[in-house]
C-alpha positions as CSV (number, residue, x, y, z in Angstrom):
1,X,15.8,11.8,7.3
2,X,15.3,10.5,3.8
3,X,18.6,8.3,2.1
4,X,20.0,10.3,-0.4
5,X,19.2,9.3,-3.6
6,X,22.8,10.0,-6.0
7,X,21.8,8.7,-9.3
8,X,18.6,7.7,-11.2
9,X,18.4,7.0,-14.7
10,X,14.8,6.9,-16.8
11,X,15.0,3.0,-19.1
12,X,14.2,3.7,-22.6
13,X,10.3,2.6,-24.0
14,X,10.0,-0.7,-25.7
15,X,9.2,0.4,-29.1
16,X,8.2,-2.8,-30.6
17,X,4.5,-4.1,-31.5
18,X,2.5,-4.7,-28.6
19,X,1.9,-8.1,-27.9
20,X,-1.8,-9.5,-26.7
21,X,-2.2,-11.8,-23.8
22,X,-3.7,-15.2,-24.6
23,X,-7.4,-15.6,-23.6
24,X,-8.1,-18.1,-20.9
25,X,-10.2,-20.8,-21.8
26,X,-13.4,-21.0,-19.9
27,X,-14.9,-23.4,-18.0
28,X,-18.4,-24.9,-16.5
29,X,-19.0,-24.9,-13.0
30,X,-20.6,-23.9,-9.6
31,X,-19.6,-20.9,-7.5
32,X,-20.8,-20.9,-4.1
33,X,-21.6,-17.6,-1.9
34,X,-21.5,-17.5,1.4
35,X,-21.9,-14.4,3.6
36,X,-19.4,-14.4,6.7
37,X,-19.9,-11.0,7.8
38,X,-22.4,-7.9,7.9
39,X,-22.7,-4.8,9.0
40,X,-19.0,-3.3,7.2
41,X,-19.4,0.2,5.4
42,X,-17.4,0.4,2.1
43,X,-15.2,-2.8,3.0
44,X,-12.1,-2.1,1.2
45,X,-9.2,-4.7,1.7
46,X,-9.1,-7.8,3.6
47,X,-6.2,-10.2,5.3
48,X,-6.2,-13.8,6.9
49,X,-4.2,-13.6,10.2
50,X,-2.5,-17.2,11.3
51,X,-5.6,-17.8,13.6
52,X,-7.9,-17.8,11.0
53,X,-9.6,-14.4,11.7
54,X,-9.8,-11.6,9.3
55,X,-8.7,-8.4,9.3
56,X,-11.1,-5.7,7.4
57,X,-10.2,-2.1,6.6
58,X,-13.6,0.4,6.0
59,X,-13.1,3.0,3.7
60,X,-14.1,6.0,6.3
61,X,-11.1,4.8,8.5
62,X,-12.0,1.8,10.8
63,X,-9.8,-1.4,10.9
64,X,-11.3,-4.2,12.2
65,X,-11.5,-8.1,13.1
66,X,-13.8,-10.3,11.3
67,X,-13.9,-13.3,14.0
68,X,-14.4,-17.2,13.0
69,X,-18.1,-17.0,13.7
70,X,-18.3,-13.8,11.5
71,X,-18.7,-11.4,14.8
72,X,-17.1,-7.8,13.9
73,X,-14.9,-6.4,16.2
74,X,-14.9,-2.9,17.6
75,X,-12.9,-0.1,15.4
76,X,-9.3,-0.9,16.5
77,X,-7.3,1.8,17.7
78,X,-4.0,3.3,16.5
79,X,-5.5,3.8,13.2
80,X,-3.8,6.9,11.3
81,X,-6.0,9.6,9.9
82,X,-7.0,9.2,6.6
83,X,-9.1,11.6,3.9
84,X,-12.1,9.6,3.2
85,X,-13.4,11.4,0.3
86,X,-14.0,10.0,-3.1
87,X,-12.3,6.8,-4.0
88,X,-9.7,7.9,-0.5
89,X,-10.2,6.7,3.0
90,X,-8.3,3.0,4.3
91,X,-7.2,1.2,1.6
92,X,-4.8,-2.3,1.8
93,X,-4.1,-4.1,5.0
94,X,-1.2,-6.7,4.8
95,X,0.5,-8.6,7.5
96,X,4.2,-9.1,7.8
97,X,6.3,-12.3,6.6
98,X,7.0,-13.2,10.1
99,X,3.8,-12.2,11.5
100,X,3.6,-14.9,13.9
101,X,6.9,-13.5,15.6
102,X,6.8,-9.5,15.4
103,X,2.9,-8.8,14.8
104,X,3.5,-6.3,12.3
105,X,0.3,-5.4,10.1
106,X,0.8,-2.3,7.6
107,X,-1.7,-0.1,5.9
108,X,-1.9,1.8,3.2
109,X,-4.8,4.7,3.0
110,X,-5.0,8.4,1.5
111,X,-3.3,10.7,3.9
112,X,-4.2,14.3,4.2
113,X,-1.5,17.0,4.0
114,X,0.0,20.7,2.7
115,X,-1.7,20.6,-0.8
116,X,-4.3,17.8,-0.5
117,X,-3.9,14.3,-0.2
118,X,-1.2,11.1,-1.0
119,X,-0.9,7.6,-0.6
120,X,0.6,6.6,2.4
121,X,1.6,3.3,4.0
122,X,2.1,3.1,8.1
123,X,3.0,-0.5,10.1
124,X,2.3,-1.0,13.8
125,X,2.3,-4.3,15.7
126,X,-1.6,-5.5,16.2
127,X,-2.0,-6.0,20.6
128,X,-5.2,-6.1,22.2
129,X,-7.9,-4.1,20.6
130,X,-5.4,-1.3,18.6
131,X,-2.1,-1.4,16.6
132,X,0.9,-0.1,18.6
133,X,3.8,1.6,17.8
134,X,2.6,2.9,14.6
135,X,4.5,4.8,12.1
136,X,4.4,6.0,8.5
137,X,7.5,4.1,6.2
138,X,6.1,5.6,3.0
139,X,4.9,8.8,2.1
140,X,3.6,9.5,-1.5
141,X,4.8,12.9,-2.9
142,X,3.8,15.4,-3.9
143,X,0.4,15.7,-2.3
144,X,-1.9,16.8,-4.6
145,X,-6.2,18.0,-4.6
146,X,-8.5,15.4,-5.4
147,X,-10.6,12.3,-3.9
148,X,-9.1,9.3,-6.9
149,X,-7.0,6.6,-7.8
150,X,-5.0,6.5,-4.9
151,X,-4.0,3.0,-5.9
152,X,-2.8,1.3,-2.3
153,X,-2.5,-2.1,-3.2
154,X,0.4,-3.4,-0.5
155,X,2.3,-6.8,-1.8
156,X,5.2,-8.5,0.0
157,X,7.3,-10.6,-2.8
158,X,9.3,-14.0,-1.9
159,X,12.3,-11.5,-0.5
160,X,10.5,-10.0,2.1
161,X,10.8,-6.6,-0.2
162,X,7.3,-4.7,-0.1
163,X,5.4,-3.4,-3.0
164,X,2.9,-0.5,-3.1
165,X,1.0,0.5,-6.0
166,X,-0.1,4.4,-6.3
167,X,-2.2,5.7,-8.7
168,X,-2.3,8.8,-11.2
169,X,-4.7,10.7,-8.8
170,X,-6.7,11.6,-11.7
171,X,-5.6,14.9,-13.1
172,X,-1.9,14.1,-12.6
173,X,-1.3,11.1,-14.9
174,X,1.1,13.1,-16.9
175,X,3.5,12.8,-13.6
176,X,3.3,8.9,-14.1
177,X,6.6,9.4,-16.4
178,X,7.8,11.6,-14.3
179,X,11.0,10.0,-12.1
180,X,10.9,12.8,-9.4
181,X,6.7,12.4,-8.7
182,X,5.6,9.3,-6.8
183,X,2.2,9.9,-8.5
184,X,1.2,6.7,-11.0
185,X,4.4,4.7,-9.9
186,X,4.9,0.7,-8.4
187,X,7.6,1.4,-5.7
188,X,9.4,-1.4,-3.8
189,X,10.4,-0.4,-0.1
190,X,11.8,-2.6,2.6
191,X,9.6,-3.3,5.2
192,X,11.1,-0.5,7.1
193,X,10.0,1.5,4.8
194,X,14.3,2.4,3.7
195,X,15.1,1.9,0.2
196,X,16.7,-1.5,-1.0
197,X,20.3,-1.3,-1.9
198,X,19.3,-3.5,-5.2
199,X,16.1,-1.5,-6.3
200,X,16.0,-0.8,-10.3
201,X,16.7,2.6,-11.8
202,X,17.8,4.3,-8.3
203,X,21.2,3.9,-6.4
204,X,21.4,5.2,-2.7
205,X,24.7,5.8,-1.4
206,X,25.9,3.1,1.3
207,X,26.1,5.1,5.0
208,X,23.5,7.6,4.1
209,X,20.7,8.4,6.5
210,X,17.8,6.1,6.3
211,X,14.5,7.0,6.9
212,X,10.5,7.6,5.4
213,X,11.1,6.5,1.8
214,X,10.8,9.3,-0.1
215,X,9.4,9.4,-4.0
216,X,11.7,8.3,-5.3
217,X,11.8,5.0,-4.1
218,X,13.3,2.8,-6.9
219,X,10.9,2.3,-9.6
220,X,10.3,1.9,-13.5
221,X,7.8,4.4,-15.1
């Protein structure tokens, strides 16, 4: 069950000048390529495990290991369905803080559902040759018809606290001021996927249900 959300409160627009950012100098130099991996369709998101190997999402809905000689892995199991249509599919693959001790790798990708298709973000704990124990902490709403901007970026800040971008799916940017859509909003989300007592604009009363983070998960427009 979702916590329950009691207040929520829009901030007013800055309604200043805009400011531009200064322009980074350039410099001269040598950039190397090296190719440490073929044979990936629509490589999406990549993530440096403790070991030094990689793990790769693909697009169409494969996750997989990239080893230290470049040898792909197999498609590893316990991957949830994703719509791979358009810009949707596997998106971001992050690893947990404490990686080394729970094995916790989360996902985000474009989920199919009643009414189309959201961004969604699902954790399980990375074994031998599949994730385990998988389950969705965040669930983009509303669903909505389309194959863009699903955004997906996943971002864990120095707190632990994790960050996931969605986009404005394209025909619903209006929404992106909207407090009570998820669609075009940064949302912050323990790594539990509940909702952080100190989370911006939203207040969830202490003892309430925690559960899938809903929407409205604590966010600026």
């Amino acid at each position: 069950m979702a916590p329950l959300v009691t207040q929520c409160q829009a901030q007013t627009p800055y309604a200043g000048p805009s400011q531009r950012s200064p322009t980074p100098s350039s410099t001269q130099g040598k950039v190397g390529v090296e190719t440490v991996a073929k044979g990936l369709e629509h490589p999406w998101a990549l993530q440096f495990l403790p070991d030094g190997r990689i793990l790769v999402t693909e697009r169409p809905g494969r996750l997989r290991i990239v080893g230290k000689d470049g040898r792909l892995s197999r498609p590893l199991g316990g991957v949830p369905e994703v719509q791979a249509q358009g810009q949707g599919g596997l998106l971001d693959v992050a690893i947990d803080p404490k990686f080394e001790a729970n094995r916790l790798v989360y996902l985000s990708y474009a989920e199919p559902g009643a009414g189309g298709a959201g961004t969604a973000v699902a954790r399980g704990r990375l074994g031998e040759g599949r994730l385990e124990d998988v389950r969705v902490i965040y669930r983009q709403q509303p669903k909505v018809e389309g194959s863009g901007h699903f955004g997906s970026r996943l971002v864990f800040a120095p707190d632990g606290k994790l960050f996931v971008t969605q986009g404005d799916r394209q025909g619903y940017r209006e929404q992106a001021q909207d407090l009570g859509s998820g669609i075009g909003k940064l949302v912050r989300i323990s790594p539990d996927g509940s909702i952080p007592d100190d989370n911006p604009c939203c207040v969830v009363r202490r003892g309430a249900p925690r559960g899938v983070a809903p929407a409205g998960a604590g966010r600026r427009p």
